[in-house]
C-alpha positions as CSV (number, residue, x, y, z in Angstrom):
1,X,6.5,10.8,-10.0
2,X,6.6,7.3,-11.6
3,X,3.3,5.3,-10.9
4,X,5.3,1.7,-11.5
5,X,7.8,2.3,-9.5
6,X,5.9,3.4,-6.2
7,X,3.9,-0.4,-7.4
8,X,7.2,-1.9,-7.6
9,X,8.2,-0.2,-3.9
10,X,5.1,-1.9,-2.5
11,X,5.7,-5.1,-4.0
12,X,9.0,-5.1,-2.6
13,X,7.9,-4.5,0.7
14,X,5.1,-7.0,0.2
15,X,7.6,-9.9,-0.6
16,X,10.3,-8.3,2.4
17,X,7.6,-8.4,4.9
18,X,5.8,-11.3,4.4
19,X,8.5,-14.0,4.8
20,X,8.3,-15.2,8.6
21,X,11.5,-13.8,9.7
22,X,12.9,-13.6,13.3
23,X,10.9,-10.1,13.9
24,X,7.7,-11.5,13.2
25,X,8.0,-15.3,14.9
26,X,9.0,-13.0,17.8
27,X,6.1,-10.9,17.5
28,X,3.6,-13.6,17.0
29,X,4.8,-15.3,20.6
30,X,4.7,-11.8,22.3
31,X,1.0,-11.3,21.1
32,X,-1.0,-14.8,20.7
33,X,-2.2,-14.3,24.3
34,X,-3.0,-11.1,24.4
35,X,-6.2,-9.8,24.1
36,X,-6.7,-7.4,20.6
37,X,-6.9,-4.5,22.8
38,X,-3.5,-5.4,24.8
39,X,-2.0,-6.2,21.2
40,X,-3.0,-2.5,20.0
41,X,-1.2,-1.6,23.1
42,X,1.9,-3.2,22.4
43,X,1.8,-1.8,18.6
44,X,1.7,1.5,19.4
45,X,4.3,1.0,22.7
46,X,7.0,-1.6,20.9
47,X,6.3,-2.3,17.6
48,X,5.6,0.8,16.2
49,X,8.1,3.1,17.8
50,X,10.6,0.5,16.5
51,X,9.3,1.0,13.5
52,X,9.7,4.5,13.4
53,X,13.3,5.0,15.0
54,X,15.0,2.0,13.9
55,X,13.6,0.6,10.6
56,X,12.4,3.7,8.9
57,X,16.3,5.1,9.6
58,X,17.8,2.0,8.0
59,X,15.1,2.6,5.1
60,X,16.5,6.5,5.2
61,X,20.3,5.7,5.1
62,X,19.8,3.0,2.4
63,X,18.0,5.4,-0.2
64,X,21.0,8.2,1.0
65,X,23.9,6.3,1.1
66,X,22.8,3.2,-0.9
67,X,26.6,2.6,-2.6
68,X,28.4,2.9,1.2
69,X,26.0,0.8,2.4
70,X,25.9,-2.2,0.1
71,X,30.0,-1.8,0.2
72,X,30.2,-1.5,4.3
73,X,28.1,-4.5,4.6
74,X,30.3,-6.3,2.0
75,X,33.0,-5.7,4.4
76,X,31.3,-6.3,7.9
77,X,28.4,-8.6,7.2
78,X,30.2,-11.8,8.7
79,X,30.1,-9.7,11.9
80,X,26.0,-9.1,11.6
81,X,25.7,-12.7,10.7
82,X,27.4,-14.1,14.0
83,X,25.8,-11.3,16.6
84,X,22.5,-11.4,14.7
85,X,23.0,-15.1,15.5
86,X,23.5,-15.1,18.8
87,X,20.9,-12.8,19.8
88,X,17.9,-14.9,18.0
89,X,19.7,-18.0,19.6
90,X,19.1,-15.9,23.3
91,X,15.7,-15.1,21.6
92,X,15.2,-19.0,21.0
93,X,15.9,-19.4,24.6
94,X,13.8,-16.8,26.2
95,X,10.9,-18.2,24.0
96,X,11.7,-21.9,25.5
97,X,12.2,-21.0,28.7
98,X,8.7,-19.0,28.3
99,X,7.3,-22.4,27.9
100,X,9.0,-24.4,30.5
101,X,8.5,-21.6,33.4
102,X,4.4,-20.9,32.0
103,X,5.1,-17.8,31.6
104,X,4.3,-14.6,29.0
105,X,7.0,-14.4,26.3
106,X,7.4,-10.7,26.5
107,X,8.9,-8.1,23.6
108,X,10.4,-5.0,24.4
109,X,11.4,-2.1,22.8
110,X,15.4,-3.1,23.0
111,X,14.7,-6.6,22.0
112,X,12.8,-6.0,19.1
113,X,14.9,-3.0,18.0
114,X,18.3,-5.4,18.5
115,X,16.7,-7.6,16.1
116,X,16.4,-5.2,13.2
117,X,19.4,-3.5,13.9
118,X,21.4,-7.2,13.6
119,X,19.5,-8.6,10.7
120,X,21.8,-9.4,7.8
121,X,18.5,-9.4,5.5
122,X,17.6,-5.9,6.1
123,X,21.2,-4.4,5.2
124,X,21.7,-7.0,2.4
125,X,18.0,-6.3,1.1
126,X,17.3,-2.7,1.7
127,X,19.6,-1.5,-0.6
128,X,17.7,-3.5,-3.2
129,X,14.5,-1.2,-2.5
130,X,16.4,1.7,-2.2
131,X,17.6,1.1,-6.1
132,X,14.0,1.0,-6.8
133,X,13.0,3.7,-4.8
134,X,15.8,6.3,-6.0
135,X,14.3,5.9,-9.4
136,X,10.6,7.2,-8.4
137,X,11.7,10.8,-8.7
138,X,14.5,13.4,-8.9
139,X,14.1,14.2,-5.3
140,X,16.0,12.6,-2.7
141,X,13.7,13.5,-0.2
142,X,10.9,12.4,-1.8
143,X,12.3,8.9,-2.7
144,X,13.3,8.8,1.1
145,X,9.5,9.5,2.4
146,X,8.2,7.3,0.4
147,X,10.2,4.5,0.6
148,X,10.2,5.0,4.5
149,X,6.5,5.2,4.7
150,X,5.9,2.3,2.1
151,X,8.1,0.7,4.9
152,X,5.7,1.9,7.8
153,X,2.1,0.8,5.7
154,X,3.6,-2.9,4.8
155,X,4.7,-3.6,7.7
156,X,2.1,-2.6,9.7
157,X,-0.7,-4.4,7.6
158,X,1.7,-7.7,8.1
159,X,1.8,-7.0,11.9
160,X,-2.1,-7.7,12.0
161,X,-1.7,-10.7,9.8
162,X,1.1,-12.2,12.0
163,X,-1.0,-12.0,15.3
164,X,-4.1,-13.3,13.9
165,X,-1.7,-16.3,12.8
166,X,-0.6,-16.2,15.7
167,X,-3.7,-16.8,17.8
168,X,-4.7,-19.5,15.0
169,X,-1.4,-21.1,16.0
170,X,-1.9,-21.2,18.8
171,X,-5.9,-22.5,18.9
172,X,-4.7,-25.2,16.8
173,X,-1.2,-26.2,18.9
174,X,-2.1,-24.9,22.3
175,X,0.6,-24.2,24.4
176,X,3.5,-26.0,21.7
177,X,3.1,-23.4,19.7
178,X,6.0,-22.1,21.8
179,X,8.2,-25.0,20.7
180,X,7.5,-24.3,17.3
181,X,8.5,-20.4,17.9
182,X,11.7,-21.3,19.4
183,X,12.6,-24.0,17.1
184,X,12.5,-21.7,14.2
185,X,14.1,-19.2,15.8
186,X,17.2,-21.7,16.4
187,X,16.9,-22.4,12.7
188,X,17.4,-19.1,12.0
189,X,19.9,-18.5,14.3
190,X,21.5,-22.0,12.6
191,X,21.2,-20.0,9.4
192,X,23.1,-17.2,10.4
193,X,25.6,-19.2,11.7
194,X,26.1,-21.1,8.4
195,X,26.6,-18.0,6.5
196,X,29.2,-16.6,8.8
197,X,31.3,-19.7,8.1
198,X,30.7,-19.3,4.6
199,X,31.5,-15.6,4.2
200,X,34.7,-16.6,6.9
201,X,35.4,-19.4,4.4
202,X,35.8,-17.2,1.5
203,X,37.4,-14.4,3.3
204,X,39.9,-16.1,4.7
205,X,40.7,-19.4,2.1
């Protein structure tokens, strides 16, 4: 097994993970009221299970089929890039509305899986990871575990760092820290939106 490249598997989880993406503004609203024992509740109910039979699949058929998936998404990506926007536009919403109505911005299972399943940047970046990872050893399997499980460590270390920024969000903005939630998720959503166009633009000009 090659040392570097299970340090260069990390690293790319390390730089995937800690961007503030969709999952993780989404996460941070579910969780900065909790208390810690209600937020280890919803990571082993929500977050983790997610984890398991959503993400670390994607992580699986990326290392597998690395050269189908990089061409399928080549071919359908304008179609992630408008649903993936709509649904963290409804997310947006939801997070609003939260505010307006004083209530508990809640994240379930289907709504955090729909996000990983519709993010663009997970099928246009795994694939990256999976190069890496495919290199660490003759053994498919092997590249597949670990990748998968890198997957699982990162992103659960950057779960804990996103609710404790969370809560300091939310100490230092109070209650707007729900406006700032759902205006980046519209920004994200915005995002989306703009690549669709572009990838439509240069599809169909």
């Amino acid at each position: 097994m090659n040392i570097d490249i299970l340090y260069k598997i990390i690293l790319f989880w390390g730089i995937f993970f800690i961007t503030p993406g969709p999952v993780w503004i989404s996460v941070m609203e579910a969780t900065r009221r909790l208390s810690f024992s209600e937020i280890a509740q919803f990571y082993f109910k929500v977050f983790f299970p997610v984890n398991i039979t959503v993400q670390f699949s994607q992580a699986i058929i990326c290392v597998v089929f690395i050269e189908l998936v990089s061409q399928y998404f080549s071919q359908v990506g304008l179609l992630f890039y408008i649903l993936g926007g709509l649904y963290i536009a409804y997310l947006a919403y939801k997070t609003f509305r939260s505010k307006q109505s004083n209530s508990i911005f809640k994240l379930g299972f289907i709504n955090l899986a729909m996000i990983m399943l519709l993010s663009p940047k997970i099928w246009l970046l795994f694939p990256s990871g999976a190069a890496i990872a495919n290199q660490l050893s003759q053994s498919i399997i092997t590249n597949v575990f670990i990748f998968g499980l890198g997957m699982l460590l990162v992103s659960s270390i950057m779960f804990v760092l996103y609710t404790l920024i969370g809560k300091l969000g939310t100490r230092l903005l109070k209650d707007n820290f729900s406006y700032l939630a759902s205006g980046l998720l519209l920004l994200f959503a915005l995002f989306l939106f703009n690549e669709a166009f572009q990838v439509g633009f240069e599809k169909w000009a």
